[in-house]
C-alpha positions in Angstrom: 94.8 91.7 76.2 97.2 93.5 78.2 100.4 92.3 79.0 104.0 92.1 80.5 106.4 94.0 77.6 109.0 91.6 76.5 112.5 91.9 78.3 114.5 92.2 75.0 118.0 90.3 75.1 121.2 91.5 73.7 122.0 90.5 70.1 118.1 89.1 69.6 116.7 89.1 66.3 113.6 91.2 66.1 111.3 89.6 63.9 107.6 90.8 62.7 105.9 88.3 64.5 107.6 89.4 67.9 106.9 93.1 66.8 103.3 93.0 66.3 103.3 90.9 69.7 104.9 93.5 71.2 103.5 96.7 69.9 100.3 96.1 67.5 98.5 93.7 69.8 99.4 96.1 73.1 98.4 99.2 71.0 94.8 97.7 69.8 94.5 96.6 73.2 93.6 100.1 74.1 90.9 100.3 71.6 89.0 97.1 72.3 85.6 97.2 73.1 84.2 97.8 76.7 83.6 94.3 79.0 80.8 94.2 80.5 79.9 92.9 84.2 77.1 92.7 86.6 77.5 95.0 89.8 76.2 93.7 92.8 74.2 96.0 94.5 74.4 96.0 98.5 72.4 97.7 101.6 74.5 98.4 104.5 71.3 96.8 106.9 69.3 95.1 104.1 70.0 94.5 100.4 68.1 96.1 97.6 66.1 93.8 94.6 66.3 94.9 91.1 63.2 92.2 90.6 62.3 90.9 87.3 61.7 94.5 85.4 64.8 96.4 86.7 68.2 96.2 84.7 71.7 96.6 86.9 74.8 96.5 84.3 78.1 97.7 84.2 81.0 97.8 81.5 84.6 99.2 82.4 88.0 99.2 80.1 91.3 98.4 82.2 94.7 99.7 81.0 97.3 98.3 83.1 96.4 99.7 86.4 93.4 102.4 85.2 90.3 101.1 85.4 87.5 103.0 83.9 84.1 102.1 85.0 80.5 103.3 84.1 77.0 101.5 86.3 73.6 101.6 85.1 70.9 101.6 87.7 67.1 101.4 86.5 64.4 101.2 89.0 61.6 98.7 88.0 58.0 98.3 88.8 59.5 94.9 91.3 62.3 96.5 92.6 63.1 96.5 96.4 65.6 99.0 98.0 66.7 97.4 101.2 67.6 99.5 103.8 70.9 101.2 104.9 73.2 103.0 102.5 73.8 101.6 98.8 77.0 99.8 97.6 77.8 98.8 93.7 80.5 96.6 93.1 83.3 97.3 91.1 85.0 94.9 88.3 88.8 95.2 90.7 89.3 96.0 94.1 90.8 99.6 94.1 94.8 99.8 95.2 95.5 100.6 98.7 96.2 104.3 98.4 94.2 107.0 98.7 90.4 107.3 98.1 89.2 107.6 94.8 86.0 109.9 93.4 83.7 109.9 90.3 81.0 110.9 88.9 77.2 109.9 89.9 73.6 110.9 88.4 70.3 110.4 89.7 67.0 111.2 88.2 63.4 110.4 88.5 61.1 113.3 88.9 64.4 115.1 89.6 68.0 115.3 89.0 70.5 115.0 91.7 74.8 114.9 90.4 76.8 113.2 93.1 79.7 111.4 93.6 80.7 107.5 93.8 83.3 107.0 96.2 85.9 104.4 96.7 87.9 103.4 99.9 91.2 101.9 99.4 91.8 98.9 98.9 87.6 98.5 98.9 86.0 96.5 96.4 82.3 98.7 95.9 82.0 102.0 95.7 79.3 104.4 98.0 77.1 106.7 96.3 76.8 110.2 97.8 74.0 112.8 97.2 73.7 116.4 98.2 71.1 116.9 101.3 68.8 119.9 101.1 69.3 122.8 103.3 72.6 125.3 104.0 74.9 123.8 103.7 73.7 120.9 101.7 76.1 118.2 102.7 76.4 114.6 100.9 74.6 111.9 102.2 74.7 107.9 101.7 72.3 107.4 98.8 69.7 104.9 100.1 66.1 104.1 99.7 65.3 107.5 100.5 68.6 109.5 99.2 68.5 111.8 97.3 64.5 111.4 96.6 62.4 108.3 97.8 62.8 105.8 95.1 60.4 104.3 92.5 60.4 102.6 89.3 61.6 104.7 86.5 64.3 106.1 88.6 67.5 105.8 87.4 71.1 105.5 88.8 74.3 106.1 87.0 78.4 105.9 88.2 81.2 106.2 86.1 84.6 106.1 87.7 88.4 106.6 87.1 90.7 104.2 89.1 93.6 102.6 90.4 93.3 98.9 90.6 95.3 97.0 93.2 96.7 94.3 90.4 
């Protein structure tokens, strides 16, 4: 519900009805429940399929600028993971300054904590995985990043960030 504070004028009579406009409503607004949205999800070369058995959702809560988003990957039986390096959309293109980082969790046979990252301005966010080896350096989570794929596995994002509206 968020929206532009009132420019107050001199002498104006405050009434309730302008009061709970103006500071219930913008209060509760913080406590509403999450919205949900469907991510798209991209390959650099070829995009993946979630098919008919796989679920893709995402839910985020906007405060003014913040946007706080979480994305649910799981792998079905159907699924297809196109080739090239994974994008998820976000619900807001991110503002123009500064990349922005959060949090991402793999897990099939394995677990694997990387990071989603967003480019400004950029309107998905890339999902990073540590490689194996010394030192184990993040790679573009893909069909084969951080483990080769299959149904069951699971993908989850959540993210902190500066929208550009």
């Amino acid at each position: 519900m968020t929206t532009n504070p009132r420019t107050w004028g001199s002498g104006e009579t405050v009434t309730a009805a302008l009061l709970n406009q103006e500071i219930r409503d913008q209060f509760n607004s913080m406590f509403d429940a999450w919205t949900p949205y469907t991510p798209t999800w991209a390959g650099a070369t070829t995009n993946p399929v979630i098919g008919a058995n796989g679920t893709l959702v995402g839910r985020y809560m906007k405060w003014g600028r913040t946007c706080q988003v979480r994305i649910d990957l799981l792998m079905g039986s159907t699924t297809t993971y196109g080739s090239g390096g994974w994008s998820l959309s976000l619900p807001f293109a991110a503002h123009s300054s500064g990349a922005q980082l959060g949090l991402a969790h793999a897990f099939q046979s394995q677990r694997y904590a990387g990071q989603i990252n967003v480019a400004p301005a950029a309107s998905v966010g890339l999902v990073f995985f540590p490689t194996t080896g010394s030192p184990a350096n993040l790679a573009w989570s893909s069909s084969s990043v951080p483990f080769t794929w299959a149904s069951g596995g699971r993908l989850t994002a959540q993210l902190t960030y500066e929208t550009a509206t």
